[in-house]
N, C-alpha and C positions, 0 to 999 in steps of 0.2 A: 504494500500500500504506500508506494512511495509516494509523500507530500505531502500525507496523513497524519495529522497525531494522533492520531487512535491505531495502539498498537495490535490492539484485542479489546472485543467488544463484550463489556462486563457482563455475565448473565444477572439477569435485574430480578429474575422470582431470590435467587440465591440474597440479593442485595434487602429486596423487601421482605425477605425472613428472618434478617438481622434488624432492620428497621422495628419490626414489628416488636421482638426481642425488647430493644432499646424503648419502645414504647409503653410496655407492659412493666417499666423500672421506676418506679420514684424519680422523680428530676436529683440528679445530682448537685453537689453544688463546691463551689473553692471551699478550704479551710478557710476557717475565718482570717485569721495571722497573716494568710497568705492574699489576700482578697484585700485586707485592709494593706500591707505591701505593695500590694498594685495600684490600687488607688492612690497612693500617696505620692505615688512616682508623678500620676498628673500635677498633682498640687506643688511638689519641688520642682518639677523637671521641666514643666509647660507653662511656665507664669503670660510669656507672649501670648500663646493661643487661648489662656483662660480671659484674659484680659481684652482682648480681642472680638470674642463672641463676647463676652458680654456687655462690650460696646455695639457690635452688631446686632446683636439682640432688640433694639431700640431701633432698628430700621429695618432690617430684614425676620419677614417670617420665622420665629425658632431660631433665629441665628444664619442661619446657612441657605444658599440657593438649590442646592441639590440633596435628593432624598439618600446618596451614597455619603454626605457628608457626615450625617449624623454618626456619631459615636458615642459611646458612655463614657466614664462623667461627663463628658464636654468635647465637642469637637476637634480636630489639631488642624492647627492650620502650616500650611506646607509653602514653603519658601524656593524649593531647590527639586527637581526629578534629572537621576540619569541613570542609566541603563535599569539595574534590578533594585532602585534603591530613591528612597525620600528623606528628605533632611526638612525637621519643621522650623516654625521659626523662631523657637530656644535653638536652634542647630542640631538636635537628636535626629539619629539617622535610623530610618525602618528599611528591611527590605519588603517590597513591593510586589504584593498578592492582590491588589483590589485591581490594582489595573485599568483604572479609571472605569471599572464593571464592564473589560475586558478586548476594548481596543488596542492597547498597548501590547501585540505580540514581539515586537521589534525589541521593546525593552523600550524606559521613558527617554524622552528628546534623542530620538536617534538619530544624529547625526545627518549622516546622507540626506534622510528626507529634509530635513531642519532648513539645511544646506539649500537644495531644490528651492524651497515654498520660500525662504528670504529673498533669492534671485528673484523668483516670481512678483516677490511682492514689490521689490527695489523698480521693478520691469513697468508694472501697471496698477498697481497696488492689489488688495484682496477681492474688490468685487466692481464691475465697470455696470451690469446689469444687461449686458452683448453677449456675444457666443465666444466662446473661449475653444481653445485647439485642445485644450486638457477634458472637456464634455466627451467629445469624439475619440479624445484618447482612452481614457478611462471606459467609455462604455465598449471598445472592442475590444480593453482588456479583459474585462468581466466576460463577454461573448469569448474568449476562448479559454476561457478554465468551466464557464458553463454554461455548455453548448443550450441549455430550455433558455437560455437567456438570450434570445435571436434581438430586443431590443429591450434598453433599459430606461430611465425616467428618473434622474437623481432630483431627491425632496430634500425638505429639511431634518428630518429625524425618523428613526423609526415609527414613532408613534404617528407621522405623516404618512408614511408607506403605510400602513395598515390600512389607516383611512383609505389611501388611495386605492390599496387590491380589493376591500370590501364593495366600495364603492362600484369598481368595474364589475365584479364579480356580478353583482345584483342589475347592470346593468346587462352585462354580453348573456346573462343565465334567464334574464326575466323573474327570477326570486326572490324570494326575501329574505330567508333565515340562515342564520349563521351560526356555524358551532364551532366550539371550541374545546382546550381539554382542561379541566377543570386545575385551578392551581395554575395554570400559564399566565404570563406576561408577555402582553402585546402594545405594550403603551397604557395613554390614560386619556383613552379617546371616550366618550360619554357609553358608546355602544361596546366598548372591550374591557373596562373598568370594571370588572367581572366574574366569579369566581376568582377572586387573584388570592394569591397564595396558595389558600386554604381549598381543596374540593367545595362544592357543594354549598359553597357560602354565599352565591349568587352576587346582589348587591351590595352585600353586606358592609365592606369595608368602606366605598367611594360614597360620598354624598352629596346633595345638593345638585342632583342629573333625576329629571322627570323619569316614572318607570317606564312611561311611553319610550324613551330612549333606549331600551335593551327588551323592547318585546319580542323583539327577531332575534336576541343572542341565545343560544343554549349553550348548554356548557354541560359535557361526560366527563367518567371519571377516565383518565390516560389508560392503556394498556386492556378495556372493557370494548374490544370489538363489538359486540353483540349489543350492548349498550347503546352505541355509536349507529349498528344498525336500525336498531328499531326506534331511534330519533328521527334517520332520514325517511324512516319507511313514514311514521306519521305525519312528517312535516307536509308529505306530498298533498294532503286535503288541507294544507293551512297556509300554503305558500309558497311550498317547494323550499327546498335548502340550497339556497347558492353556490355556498364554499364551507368548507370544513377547515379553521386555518392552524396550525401545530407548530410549537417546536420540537426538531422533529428529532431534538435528542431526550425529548422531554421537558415538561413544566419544569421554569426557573432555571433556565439553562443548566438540563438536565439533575436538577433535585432531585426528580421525580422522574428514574430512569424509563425509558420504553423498552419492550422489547424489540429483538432484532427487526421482525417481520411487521412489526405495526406499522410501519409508513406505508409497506407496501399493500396490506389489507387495511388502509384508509385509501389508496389510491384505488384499487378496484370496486370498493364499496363506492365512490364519486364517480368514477365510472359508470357504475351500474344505475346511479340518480342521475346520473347527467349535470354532477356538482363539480363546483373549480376546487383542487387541490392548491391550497396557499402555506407553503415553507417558511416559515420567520428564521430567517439564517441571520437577523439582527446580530446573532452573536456567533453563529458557528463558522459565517463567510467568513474566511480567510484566519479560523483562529484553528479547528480541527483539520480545514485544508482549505486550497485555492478554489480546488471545485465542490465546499461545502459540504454540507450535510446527506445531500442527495449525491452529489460523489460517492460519498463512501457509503449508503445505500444502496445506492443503483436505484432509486425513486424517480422519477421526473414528474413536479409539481407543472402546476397552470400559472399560476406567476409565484414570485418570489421577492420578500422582504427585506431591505437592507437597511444598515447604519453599521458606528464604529467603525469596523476598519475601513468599511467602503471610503473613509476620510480619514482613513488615517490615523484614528485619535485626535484630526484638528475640527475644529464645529462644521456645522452644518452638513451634518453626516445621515444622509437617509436616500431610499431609494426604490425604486419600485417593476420589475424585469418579469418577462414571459415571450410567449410568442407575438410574432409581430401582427396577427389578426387582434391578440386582445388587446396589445399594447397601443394599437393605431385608437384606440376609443381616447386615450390619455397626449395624440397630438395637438401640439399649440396653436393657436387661431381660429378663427370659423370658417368650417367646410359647410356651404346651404345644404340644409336639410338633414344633417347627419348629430345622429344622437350624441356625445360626448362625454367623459368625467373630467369634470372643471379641478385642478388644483394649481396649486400656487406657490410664492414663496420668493421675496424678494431676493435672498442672502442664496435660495438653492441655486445649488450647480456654481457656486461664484469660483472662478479662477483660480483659489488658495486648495480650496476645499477637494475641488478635482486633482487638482496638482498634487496634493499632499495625498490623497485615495490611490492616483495611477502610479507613484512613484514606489509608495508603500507594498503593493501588492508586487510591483518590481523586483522589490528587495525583499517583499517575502517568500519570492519565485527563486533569486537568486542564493540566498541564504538557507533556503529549506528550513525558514524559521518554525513553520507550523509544526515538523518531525521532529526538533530539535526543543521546542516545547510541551510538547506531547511527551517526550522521553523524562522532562524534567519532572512534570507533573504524576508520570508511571514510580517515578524516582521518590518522589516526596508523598505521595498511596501507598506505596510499600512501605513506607518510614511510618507512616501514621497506625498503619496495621500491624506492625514489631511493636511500636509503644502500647497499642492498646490490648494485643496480647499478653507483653510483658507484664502490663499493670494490672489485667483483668477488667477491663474497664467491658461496659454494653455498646462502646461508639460505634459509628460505623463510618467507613471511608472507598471512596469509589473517584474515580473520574472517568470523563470523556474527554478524551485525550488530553489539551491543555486547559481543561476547567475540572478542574478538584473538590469535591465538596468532604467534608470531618464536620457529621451529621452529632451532637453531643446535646440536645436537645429535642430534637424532633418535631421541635414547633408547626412545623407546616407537612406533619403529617396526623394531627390531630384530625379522627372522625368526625364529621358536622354535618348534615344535611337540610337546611332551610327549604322551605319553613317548618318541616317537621319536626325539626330539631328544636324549635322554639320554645317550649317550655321548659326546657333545661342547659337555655343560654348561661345562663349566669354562671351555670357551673365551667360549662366549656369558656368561657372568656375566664373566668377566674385559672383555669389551666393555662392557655394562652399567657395569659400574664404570667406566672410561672416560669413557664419555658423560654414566653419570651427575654424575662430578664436574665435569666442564667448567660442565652445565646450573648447578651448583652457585657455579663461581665465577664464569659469566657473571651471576647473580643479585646474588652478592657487589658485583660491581663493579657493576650498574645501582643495586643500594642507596646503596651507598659516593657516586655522581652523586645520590645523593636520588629515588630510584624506588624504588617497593615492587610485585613483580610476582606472580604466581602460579609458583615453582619455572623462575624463573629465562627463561618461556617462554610464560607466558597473562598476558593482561590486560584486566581488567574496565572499562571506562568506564562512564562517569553524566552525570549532569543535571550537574551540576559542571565540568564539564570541559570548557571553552570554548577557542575556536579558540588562545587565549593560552597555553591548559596543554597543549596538543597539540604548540604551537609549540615550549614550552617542554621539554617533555619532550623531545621528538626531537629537539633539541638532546646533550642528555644521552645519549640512547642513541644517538645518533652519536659520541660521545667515546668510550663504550665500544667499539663494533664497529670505530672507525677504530685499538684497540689490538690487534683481529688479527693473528696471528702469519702476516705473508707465506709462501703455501705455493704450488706449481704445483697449481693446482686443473682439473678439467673439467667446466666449466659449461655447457657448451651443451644 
């Protein structure tokens, strides 16, 4: 599978029989000694970044503009990125697992591209709001790592692309309803804001979006073929089902592993309705390989999802690709009499943003970064799996290729089903809370060792991240987990 980080693809019942294991445990929790030691390190070690938010705090929402920002006690604010590694701004240096939520396969400010996008900018600046040669370049790079991508349509974000495939879908299909897999992340568009996280929790999380806005969304639980079918089967007397859209290594870049064959018995089920197959490769393009998720499936969706590295890690990263029959419904201007999907975006496709996506995928063509993080991330799954055998611990640890998740709470695979489950909410958010705080200060304290991870639970690797920082890290997060609070656990 050269190009792939996925070196072997994990069996996921084996994954969710430990999951289940880990579920059925009391939440664990730090020593206290050790818990208050981590915490302390914010209050000595971060005076800038405490000082900081809570001067921001007074203008910006919560402090921070991005929902990766948040951290417990307090956010860190970051001054310096390079290769596998962040320096905040007391000068404390992490190495670099979040990944800006996984753009950064290259490793941060890498160079080369760096290089490129200044030229760029010194040339014509970032955005003229004309056609740019980096449009046309970048979109026949993506057509040749992934041939379903006959023409592409760069937006401003993921959460733009979705809008945009939904949108055609209902348009080129004449349908309405749209499903999803329960617990995925598709943006925070009114109509996908959705089951997030958690299975089965419907609206529950997002507020202040009319219910008329998600009465076409459904939402199954991942890996429930049969589920999925007798969705599409009933939807046919309500409106037909447009598209079925997945990530297709699983909810929450793959949290919530799939099995092998599920994409492709989602693709023949769409088949057999006459539904668009839509791929959110938001995060798998160019991080498990150039030619994504359905590369290393052998899937071919109906259109396809983009952001992050589509740009490189620089903004305005999003985008929208399939064939050129459905793709023509998303050309610019008016053709008399021809239906269309209207979208927009002042900053999309601007000159930086291309520039820094075509170069990127360049350099991750020529580096074989995505095998090369993939091997790190195989590297640092196996280290998590020594420690938690060594300790005895219930966690559980898995990745897809360069996305890693050290599952030690289990938050987001709490049972829920609304609105049935209604009258024993209280109980289930009172868990939630639970779990979620542990996820919280197990993160605390991997920061407080100099790790920066995704909520305490995923972690991104890159080109950066040599056998040394592997070493290095799992060091670290052996110091944390060997601060588990001894419990009679049943781990078999």
């Amino acid at each position: 599978m050269n190009g792939f980080s996925i070196s072997e693809y994990h069996d996921s019942s084996e994954i969710y029989r430990k999951l289940d294991v880990l579920m059925q445990q009391p939440v664990l929790k730090l020593k206290e000694t050790a818990l208050k030691q981590y915490l302390q390190y914010f209050e000595e070690k971060c005076n800038k970044s405490k000082e900081m938010i809570t001067e921001a705090k007074k203008f910006i929402p919560g402090g921070v503009q991005h929902n990766l920002a948040f951290n417990y006690p307090f956010p860190i604010v970051v001054e310096k990125a390079h290769g596998a590694y962040l320096w905040d701004a007391d000068g404390n240096q992490y190495i670099d697992f979040l990944q800006a939520g996984g753009p950064i396969i290259l490793g941060n400010n890498y160079q080369p591209v760096r290089e490129k996008v200044i030229a760029l900018i010194n040339e014509c600046g970032p955005v003229t709001g004309l056609f740019s040669e980096y449009e046309l370049k970048l979109a026949r790079e993506i057509n040749k790592h992934m041939p379903s991508i006959e023409m592409f349509r760069m937006l401003g974000s993921g959460t733009e692309s979705v809008m945009a495939a939904i949108r055609l879908a209902r348009l080129a299909t004449g349908k309405k309803k749209v499903i999803k897999m329960g617990g995925a992340y598709h943006g925070w568009s009114d109509q996908m804001v959705y089951g997030l996280h958690i299975p089965g929790t419907g609206g529950f999380e997002a507020h202040g979006i009319p219910g008329i806005c998600r009465k076409h969304t459904h939402e199954v639980y991942p890996n429930d073929i049969d589920a999925l079918k007798k969705k599409m089967s009933s939807n046919r007397i309500r409106g037909g089902t447009a598209a079925v859209i997945v990530e297709p290594v699983g909810p929450e870049s793959g949290t919530r592993p799939v099995d092998k064959d599920h994409n492709q018995q989602i693709r023949e089920l769409c088949d057999q309705y006459d539904s668009l197959l839509i791929f959110d490769e938001v995060v798998t393009f160019g991080r498990i390989g150039l030619s994504g998720a359905q590369g290393y499936f052998g899937v071919k969706p109906d259109l396809t999802t983009f952001g992050k590295v589509v740009a490189g890690g620089y903004p305005a990263a999003g985008g929208l690709g399939g064939s050129r029959d459905l793709m023509g419904y998303l050309a610019a201007g008016i053709e008399g009499g021809k239906k269309r999907v209207y979208v927009g975006g002042t900053l999309a496709a601007n000159p930086m943003s291309s520039a820094a996506g075509y170069y990127t995928i360049k350099e991750i063509e020529r580096t074989n970064a995505c095998e090369i993080a993939g091997k790190a991330a195989d590297r640092l799954t196996k280290g998590f799996k020594n420690i938690i055998d060594d300790l005895n611990l219930p966690f559980v640890a898995y990745n897809q290729g360069a996305i890693a998740h050290l599952e030690t709470a289990g938050t987001m695979f709490i049972k829920i089903n609304l609105p049935r489950d209604v009258i024993r909410i209280k109980s289930i958010l009172r868990e939630i809370k639970v779990r979620q705080h542990f996820m919280e200060e197990m993160g605390a304290a991997y920061m407080a060792e100099g790790i920066v991870t995704l909520a305490g639970s995923r972690m991104y690797t890159s080109l950066a991240d040599t056998d040394e920082v592997i070493d290095d890290a799992l060091e670290r997060f052996g110091r944390v987990l060997k601060n588990i609070e001894p419990a009679k656990l049943n781990v078999t």
